[in-house]
C-alpha positions in Angstrom: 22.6 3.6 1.9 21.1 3.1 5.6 19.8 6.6 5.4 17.5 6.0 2.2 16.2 3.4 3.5 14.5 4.6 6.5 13.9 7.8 4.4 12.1 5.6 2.3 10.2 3.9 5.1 9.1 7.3 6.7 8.1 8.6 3.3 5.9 5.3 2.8 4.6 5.9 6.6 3.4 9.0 5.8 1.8 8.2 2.7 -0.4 5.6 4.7 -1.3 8.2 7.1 -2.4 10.4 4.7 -4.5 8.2 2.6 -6.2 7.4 6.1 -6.5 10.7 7.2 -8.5 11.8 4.2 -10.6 8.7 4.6 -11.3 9.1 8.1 -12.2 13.0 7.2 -14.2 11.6 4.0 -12.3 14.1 1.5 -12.9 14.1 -2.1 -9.4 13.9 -2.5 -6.0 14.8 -1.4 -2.8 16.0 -2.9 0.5 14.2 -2.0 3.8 14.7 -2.9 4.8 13.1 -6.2 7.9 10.1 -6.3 8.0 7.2 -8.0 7.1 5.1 -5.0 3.9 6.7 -4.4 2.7 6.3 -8.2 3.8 2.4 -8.4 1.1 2.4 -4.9 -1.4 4.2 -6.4 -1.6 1.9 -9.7 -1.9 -0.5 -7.4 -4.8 0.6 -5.5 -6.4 1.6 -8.5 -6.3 -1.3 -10.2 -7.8 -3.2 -7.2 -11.0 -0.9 -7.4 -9.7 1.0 -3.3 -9.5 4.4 -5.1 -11.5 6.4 -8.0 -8.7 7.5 -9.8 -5.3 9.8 -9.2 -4.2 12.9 -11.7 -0.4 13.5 -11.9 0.5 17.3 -11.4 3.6 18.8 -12.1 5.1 18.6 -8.3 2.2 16.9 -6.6 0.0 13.9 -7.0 -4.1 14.6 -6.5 -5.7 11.5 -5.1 -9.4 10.6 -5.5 -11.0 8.4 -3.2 -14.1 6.1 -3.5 -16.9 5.7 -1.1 -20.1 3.3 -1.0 -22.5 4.7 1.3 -20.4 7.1 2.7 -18.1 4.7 4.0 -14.1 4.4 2.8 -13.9 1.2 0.9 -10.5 0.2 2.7 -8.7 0.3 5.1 -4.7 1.1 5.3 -1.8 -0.1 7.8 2.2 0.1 7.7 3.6 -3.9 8.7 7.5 -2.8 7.9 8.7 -0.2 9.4 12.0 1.7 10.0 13.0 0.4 13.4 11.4 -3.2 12.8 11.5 -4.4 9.4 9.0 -7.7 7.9 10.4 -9.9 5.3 8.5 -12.9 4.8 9.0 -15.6 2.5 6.1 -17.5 0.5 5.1 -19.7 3.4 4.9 -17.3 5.8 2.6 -15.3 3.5 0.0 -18.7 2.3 0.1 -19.1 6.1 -1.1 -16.0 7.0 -3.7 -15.9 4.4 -5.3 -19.5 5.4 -5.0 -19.0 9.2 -6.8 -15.8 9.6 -10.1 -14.6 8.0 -8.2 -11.9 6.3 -9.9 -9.6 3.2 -7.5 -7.6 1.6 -3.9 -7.8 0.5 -0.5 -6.7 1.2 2.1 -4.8 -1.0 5.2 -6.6 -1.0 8.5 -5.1 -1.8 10.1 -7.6 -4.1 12.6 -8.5 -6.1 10.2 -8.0 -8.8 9.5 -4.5 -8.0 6.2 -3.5 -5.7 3.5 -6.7 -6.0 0.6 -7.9 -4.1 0.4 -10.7 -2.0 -2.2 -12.3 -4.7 0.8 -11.9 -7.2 3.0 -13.5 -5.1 1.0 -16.4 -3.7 -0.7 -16.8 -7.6 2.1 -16.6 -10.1 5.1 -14.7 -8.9 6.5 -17.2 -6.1 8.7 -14.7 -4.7 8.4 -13.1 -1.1 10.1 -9.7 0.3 9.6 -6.8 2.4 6.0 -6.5 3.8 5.4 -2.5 3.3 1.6 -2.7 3.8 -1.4 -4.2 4.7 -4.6 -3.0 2.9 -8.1 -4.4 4.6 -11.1 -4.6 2.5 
């Protein structure tokens, strides 16, 4: 059990890299390997408006990205990772949204499945596992 869990970490890591990656290189899109995971994060980005859409292959996973201006509309960073894992609870969360001047969200492994941060704080009232941070 251990073992999937930091197989799931790195898998998550690498996704974030290469979401980045393209962005940084200003790709049209990119094609990623397909899992479950990956397609719970992607719904999630594209309901938020931080990609133009992704098409699910048979083995692989094409993602499209949006620009305004030429510029990638966010930004995205890993908080939990294998060796030093981030579980905060719903205080933790309001307070880091009031203390800093934050724009984005984070996607929170929950008991609930994969929610945001706004889901949390808004109607959910759960915390969890801090997988990533995404800046706006």
């Amino acid at each position: 059990m251990k073992n999937y869990h930091l197989n799931f970490n790195y898998l998550i890591a690498n996704f974030i890299s290469q979401l980045n990656i393209g962005l940084l290189r200003k790709l049209r899109f990119i094609k990623i390997v397909k899992t479950p995971i990956f397609l719970r994060i992607l719904r999630i980005l594209y309901k938020y408006g931080l990609i133009r859409t992704f098409r699910i292959e048979q083995s692989y996973i094409s993602v499209y990205f949006k620009f305004i201006k030429g510029q990638p509309i966010g930004k995205f960073s890993i908080i939990s990772r294998p060796g030093k894992r981030c579980y905060w609870r719903l205080g933790k969360l309001s307070k880091n949204f009031s203390n800093k001047n934050f724009s984005g969200f984070y996607i929170i492994s929950s008991q609930q499945g994969l929610v945001t941060s706004n889901y949390c704080l808004l109607s959910g009232h759960v915390g969890g596992e801090v997988l990533i941070k995404v800046e706006i």
